[in-house]
N, C-alpha and C positions, 0 to 999 in steps of 0.2 A: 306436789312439785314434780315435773318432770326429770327424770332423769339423764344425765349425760359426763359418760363416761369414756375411756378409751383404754384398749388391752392394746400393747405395741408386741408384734410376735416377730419383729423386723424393724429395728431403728435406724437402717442405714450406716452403721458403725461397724469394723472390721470382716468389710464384706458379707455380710450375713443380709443385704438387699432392705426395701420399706418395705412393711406391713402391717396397716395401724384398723383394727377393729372398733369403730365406735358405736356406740348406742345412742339414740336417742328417741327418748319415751320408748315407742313398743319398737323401733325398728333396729336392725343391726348390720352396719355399713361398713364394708370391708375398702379401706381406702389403699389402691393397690396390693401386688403380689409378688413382690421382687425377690422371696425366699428361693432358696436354690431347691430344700424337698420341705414338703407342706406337711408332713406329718403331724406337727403341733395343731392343724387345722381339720384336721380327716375324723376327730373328736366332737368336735365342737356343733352348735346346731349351724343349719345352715346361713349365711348374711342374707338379707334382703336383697341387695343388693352388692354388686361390686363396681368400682371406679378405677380405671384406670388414669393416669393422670397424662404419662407420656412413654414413648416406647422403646426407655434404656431398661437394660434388663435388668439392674437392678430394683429396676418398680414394676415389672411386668413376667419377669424368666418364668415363674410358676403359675402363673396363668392358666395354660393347655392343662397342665396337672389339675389345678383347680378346676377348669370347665369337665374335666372326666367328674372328677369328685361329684361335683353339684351341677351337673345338665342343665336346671332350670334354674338358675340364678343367673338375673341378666347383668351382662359387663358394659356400661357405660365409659365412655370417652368421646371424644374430638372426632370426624369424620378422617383427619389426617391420621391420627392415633391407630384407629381402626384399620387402616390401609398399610401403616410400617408394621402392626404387629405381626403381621403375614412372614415377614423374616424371622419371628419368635416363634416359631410351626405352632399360631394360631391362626384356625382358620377366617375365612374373613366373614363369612355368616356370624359368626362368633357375639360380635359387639356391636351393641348399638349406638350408633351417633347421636351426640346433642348439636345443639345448634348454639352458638357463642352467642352471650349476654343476652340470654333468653329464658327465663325462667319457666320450666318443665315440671308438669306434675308426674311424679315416679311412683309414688303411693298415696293413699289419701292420708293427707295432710302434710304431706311428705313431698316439697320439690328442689329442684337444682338448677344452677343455675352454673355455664361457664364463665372463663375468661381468659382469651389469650394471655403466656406467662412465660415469652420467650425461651430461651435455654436451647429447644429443639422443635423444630417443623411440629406444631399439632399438641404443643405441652401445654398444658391446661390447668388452671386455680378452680376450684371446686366451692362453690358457696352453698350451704346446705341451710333450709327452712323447714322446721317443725311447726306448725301451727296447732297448738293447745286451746283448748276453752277459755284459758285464764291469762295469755299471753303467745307469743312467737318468741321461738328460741335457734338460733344462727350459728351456725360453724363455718366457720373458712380456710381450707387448707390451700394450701399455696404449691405442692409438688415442688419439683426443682425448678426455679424461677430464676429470672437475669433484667434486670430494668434497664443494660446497654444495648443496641444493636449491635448484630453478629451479621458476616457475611452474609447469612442466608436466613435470618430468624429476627424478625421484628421485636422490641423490647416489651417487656411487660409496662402497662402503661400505667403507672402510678397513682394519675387522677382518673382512671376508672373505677376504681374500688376506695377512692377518697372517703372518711366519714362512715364506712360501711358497719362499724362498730359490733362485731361480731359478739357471739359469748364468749366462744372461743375462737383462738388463731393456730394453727397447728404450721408452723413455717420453716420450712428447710432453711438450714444455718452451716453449711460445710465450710464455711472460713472462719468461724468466727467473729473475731474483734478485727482480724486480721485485717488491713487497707489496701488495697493494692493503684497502681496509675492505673489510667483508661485504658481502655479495650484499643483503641489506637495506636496509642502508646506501646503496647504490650503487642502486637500486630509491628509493627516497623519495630522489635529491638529482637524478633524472632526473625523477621527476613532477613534481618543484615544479620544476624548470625548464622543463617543457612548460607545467604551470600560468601561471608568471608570464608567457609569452610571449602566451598567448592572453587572458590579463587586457590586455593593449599591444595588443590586437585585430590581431593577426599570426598565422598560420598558419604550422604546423611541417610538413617533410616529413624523412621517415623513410624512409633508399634501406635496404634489407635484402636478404636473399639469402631464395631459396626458402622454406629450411624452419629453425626454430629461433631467430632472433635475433627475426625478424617475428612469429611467434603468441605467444614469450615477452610482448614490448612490449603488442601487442594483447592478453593477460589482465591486464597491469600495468593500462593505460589503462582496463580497463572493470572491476576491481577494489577499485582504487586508492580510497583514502577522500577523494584531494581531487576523483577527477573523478565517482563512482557519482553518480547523478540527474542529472548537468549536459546540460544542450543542448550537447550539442558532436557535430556528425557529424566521424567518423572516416571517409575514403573510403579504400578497398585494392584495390589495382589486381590484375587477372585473373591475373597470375603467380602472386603473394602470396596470394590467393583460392584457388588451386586446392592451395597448400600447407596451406592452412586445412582445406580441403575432408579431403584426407590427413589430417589428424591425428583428424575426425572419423571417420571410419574405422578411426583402430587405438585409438577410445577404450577397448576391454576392456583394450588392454596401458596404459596411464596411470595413474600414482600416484591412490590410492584417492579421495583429497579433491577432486579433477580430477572423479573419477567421480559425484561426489555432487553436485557443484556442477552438474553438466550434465543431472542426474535434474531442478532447479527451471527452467537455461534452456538457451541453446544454446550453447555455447564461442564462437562469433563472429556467428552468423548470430541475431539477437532480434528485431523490431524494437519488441518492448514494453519494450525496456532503453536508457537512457540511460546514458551517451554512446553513440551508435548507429554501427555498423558498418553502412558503403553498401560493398557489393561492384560491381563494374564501373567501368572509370575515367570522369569523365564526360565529356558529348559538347558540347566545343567547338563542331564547327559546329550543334548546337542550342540553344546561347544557353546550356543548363547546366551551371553554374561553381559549385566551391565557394562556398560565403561564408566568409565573414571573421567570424571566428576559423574555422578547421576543421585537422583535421589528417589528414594522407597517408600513407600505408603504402606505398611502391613498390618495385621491384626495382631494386636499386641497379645493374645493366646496362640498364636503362629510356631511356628518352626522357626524362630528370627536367627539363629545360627547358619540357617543356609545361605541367611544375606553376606554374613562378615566371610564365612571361606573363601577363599583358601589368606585372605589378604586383611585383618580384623584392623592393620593398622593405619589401612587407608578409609576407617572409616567412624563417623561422630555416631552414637546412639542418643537421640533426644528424645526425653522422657515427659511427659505433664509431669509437672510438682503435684499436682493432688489427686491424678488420678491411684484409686482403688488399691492398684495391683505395683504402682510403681517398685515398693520395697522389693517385691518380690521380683519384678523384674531385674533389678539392681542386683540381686543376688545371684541372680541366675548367668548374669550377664558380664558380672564384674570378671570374673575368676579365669575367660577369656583372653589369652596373654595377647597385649599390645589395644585391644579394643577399648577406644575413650566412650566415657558416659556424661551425659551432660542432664541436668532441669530445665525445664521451660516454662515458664509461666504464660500461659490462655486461659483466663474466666473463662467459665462458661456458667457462673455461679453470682449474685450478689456477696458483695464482701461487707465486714463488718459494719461498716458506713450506709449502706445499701441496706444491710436487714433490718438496722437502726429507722430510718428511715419510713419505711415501708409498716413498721409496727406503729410509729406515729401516727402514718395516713390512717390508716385503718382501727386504729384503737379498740382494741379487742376488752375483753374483763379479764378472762386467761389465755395464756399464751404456754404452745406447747413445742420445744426445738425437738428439731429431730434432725439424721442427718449430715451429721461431723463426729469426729470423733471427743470422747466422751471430755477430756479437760477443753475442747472448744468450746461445747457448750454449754459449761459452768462456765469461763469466763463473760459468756452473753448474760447469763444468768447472777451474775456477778455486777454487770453494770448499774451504778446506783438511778442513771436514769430511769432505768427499766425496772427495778425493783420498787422504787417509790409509787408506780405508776400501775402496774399489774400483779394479778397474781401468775408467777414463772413457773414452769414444772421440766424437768429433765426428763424422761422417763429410761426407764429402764427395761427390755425385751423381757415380757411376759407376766411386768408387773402394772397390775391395773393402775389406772390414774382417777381419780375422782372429780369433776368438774363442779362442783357446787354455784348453783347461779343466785345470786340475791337480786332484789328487786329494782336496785341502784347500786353505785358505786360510783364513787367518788374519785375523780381523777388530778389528784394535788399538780401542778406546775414542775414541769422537768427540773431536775436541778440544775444548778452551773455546774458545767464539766469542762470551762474551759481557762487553766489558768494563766498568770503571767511569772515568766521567769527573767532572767539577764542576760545582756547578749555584750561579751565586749571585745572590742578589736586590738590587738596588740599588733602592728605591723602587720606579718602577712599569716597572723593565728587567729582565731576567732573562738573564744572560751564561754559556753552555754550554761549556765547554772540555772537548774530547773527546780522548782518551788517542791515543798514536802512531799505533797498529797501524790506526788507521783513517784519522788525516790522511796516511799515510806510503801509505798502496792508490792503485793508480792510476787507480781509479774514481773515486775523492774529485776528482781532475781535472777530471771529467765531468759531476759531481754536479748541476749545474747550469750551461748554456751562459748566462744571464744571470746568476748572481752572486746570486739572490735565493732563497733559502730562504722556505717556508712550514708556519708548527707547527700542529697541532691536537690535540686530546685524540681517542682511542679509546678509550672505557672508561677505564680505569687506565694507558695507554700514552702515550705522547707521539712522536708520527708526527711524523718531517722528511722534507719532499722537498725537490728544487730544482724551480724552477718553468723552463720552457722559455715560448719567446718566443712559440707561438703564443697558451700560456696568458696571458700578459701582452697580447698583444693582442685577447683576445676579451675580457678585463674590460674593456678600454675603455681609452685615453689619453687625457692632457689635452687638450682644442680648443685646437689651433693659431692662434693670434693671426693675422689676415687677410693683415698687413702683414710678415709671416715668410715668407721663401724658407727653404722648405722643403719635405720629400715630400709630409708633410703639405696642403702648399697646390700641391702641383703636379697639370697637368693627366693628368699619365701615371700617378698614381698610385690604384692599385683593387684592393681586396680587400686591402692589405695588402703590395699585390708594385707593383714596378717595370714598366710595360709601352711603355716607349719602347726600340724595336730600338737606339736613336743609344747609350742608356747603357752604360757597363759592370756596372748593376746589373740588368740586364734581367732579368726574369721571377723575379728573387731576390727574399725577402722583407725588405721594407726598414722601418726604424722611422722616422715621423709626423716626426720632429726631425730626420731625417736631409737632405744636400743632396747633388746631383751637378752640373755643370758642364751641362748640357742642363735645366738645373732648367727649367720652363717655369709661368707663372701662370695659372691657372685656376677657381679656388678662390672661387663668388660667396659671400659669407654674405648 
C-alpha cells in the first residue's frame, strides 16, 4: 500500500503563512512556502519537489530562503506566478512554468497537472498523480481559490474539475460556514460608501497588501458608474504602484475584457481619465498634500500615520474584514484621536456555500482544510453533510496527518440540511420561529455577541446574520447627554476602547453608556 501522508509546518492560521509537506509513495512534495523563517524545514531531507500555488506571500514569502537552502529543488507554478514572484526577491530563473490543464511528468510516475483557481492573476489548483503497480493514487489542492469573477481575475471554473474524485482534497476554507452576497453586490455597497464619505468632504485610505486586493479596488474606483468623470485624485503609494506596474506586465495572461479595456486606456496609469491615479506618495516636506476629498492606496505594513496628519478627523480608514493583519491594524490605529475605522467586506475567497459546493463536484475520499482560523474550520468540519460523506481532518502545524486509502468507499446521499420553520405577519411585525435542529446547534449561541439580528432580501432569499458590536458601533450611537457619567463622556475614552492603564477595562472595547469607577469628565460639547 502506498503511502500518503501530509506534515502542515504552516496552516495559514494566525499569520504564520501555508506550508504543507506531503508524501506520496517515494516522493516528498512541499506544497508552497508562505513561513515567515524556515527553520522547521533547514532539518528535514530535502522535497522533491516544490509548488508554488500563487504569489501572496503568505504561500510564497520563504521561498528565496528556501531556494538558498535547497539549490536544486525545482519550484513549479503558473508561468504568471513565476513572473509576480519577482516582487518576493525571487529571482525569475528561479521557477519553472507548467502549462494549465496539461498534465506534466515531474518524476517517474509522478505528474501534475494545473488549473486556473481565480483569487489572483496566475493562482493555481494543483492535481497531483502517483501511478503504483497496483493502482493510481490523486491529490488535489486547491491553493487560495474564488469561483466568482473579480475585476481582473477570471473565476475558478467548477466544471473543470467536476467528478475528478481525488483521494485526497486539501482545500482553503478561510470563511468558513460563513455566506456572504455576490461579489457585485459587495463591489456597489463599497463604492457608495467611499462615495458618501467624500460627499462629507473626508478622505478614505485604503492599507492593502502588494498585489490583488489594491489593483482589484483601483479598477472598481476608476470604473465604477458613481465615481467615472469625477475629480477625485486617487494617490498609490510606490509599494502598491509597483504592483500595479506587475500586472501591467502579464497583461497578455488577463481575462479578455481586461484586455480590451486597456486597448482605449491604461489599467492605472491615464492621466486623461478621471478619477485620476497620482503614483508616488506625496512630499510632505514640500508643502504637497492631498486635498480634501482624495483617496489613498497604501501598503497596509506602511507608515499609514503620515496619511491622517496633521487632520485624522477628516479622514475614513477602511480595513478588509478578513484580511491577516486587520486586528492589528485596528490597534495601532484606533488610539489616534478623532481617526474613524471602518470594515469592508471584498471576497476574494469562496465562502461557506462555495467550499460546500466545490467539495461535492469533486468528491474527494479525504478532505483536508487548511487556511482560516481554527473554530472556522471545525465548524466546516462540523457540517453533517460533510461528515456523512468524507473522511475530514483539521490539521494542526507540525502534526502529521495520516491519509489511509481503501480500495472503495462508499459515498451515502447528503443529508437534508434544509428545514421548514413559520413565518407570521402581525400588521407591520413579522415573527420567524425556526424549527429545533437549528435553535438546539451550538452556533445559534454565538450567532450573535450582541443579541441583534439583521434581515435583508437577496433576490428571492431572506439573509439573517447577527450583528457584532463593531458593526453597531461604526453605525453610530445615540450622543450622550453632557451631564452623563459615562464612557461616552469620559476623558479616557477613544476609538471605541478604554485607554486608562488605572481601569479594569483598559484597551477593551467598551460601549458609549458604559461606566467604570476611574470614570473621569472630559467630554466639552
Amino acid at each position: 500500500m502506498v503511502t500518503l501522508e501530509c506534515i502542515p509546518y504552516g496552516t495559514g492560521q494566525s499569520g504564520d503563512g501555508v506550508c504543507l509537506l506531503v508524501r506520496m509513495g517515494p516522493y516528498r512534495i512541499l506544497l508552497d512556502c508562505g513561513l515567515h523563517q524556515i527553520d522547521s524545514l533547514r532539518s528535514i531531507e530535502p522535497p522533491d519537489i516544490v509548488f508554488c500555488s500563487h504569489a501572496h506571500p503568505d504561500h510564497c514569502r520563504g521561498l528565496p530562503s528556501l531556494s538558498l537552502q535547497f539549490p536544486d529543488v525545482p519550484i513549479y507554478g503558473s508561468e504568471v506566478t513565476r513572473q509576480l514572484l519577482c516582487l518576493h526577491g525571487l529571482e525569475p530563473e528561479t521557477g519553472q512554468a507548467l502549462e494549465w490543464r496539461s498534465p506534466q511528468l515531474l518524476k517517474p510516475h509522478l505528474s501534475a497537472e494545473l488549473y486556473p483557481c481565480g483569487h489572483l492573476p496566475g493562482a493555481a489548483s494543483l492535481l497531483l498523480t502517483y501511478t503504483a503497480p497496483e493502482r493510481r493514487y490523486t491529490l488535489f489542492y486547491t491553493g487560495d481559490y474564488f469561483s466568482s469573477n473579480s475585476r481582473l481575475v477570471e473565476r475558478m471554473r467548477i466544471e473543470e474539475v467536476r467528478g475528478l474524485q481525488p483521494d485526497v482534497l486539501i482545500i482553503e476554507a478561510s470563511y468558513g460556514t460563513a455566506r456572504h452576497p455576490n461579489r457585485r453586490h459587495q463591489e456597489n455597497h463599497l463604492a457608495s460608501r467611499i462615495y458618501t464619505i467624500l460627499k462629507q468632504q473626508k478622505s478614505v485610505l485604503l492599507p492593502v497588501p502588494v498585489l490583488g486586493l489594491g489593483q482589484e479596488l483601483l479598477m472598481l474606483l476608476r470604473s465604477h458608474h458613481q465615481f467615472t468623470g469625477q475629480d477625485i485624485d486617487i494617490w498609490v503609494d510606490e509599494t502598491i504602484a509597483r504592483g500595479c506596474d506587475a500586472y501591467l506586465e502579464i497583461l497578455p495572461h488577463l481575462p479578455s475584457n481586461v484586455q480590451n479595456f486597456a486597448q482605449h486606456q491604461s489599467l492605472f496609469w491615464d492621466e486623461r481619465v478621471r478619477p485620476q491615479l497620482r503614483r508616488l506618495p506625496f512630499d510632505r516636506n514640500s508643502g504637497q498634500l492631498p486635498r480634501y476629498p482624495s483617496i489613498v492606496v497604501a501598503h497596509r505594513h506602511s507608515n499609514l500615520q503620515q496619511w491622517l496628519e496633521p487632520n485624522p478627523d477628516r479622514w475614513l480608514v477602511l480595513l478588509s474584514e478578513h484580511a491577516e493583519d486587520t486586528a492589528q491594524l485596528t490597534q495601532t490605529l484606533d488610539p489616534i484621536e478623532g481617526v474613524k475605522l471602518e470594515t469592508y467586506l471584498f471576497s476574494q475567497h469562496c465562502d461557506g456555500l462555495g467550499t460546500t459546493q466545490l467539495i461535492h463536484n469533486i468528491r474527494p475520499q479525504h478532505i483536508m482544510f487548511f487556511h482560516g482560523n481554527s473554530s472556522y474550520l471545525e465548524d466546516l468540519a462540523g457540517l453533517e453533510e460533510l461528515q456523512n460523506r468524507y473522511h475530514l481532518h483539521c490539521p494542526q502545524a507540525n502534526k502529521r496527518v495520516e491519509l489511509p486509502i481503501g480500495e472503495t468507499f462508499i459515498q451515502p446521499a447528503a443529508p437534508e440540511t434544509h428545514y421548514e420553520g413559520e413565518l407570521t405577519e402581525l400588521e407591520t411585525t413579522v415573527q420567524i420561529e425556526l424549527p429545533e435542529p437549528i435553535t438546539r446547534d451550538r452556533r445559534w449561541q454565538h450567532f450573535s455577541d450582541t443579541g441583534i439580528l439583521e434581515a435583508r432580501w437577496q433576490g428571492e432569499e431572506l439573509v439573517i446574520r447577527g450583528l457584532s458590536q463593531r458593526e453597531l458601533l461604526a453605525q453610530g450611537m445615540p450622543k450622550m447627554p453632557a451631564n452623563l457619567d459615562c464612557c461616552g463622556n469620559c476623558a479616557h475614552y477613544r476609538g471605541h476602547r478604554c485607554w486608562n492603564p488605572a481601569s479594569a477595562l483598559f484597551e477593551f472595547r467598551v460601549s458609549p453608556d458604559g461606566l467604570c469607577p476611574v470614570f473621569a469628565h472630559h467630554r466639552v460639547e
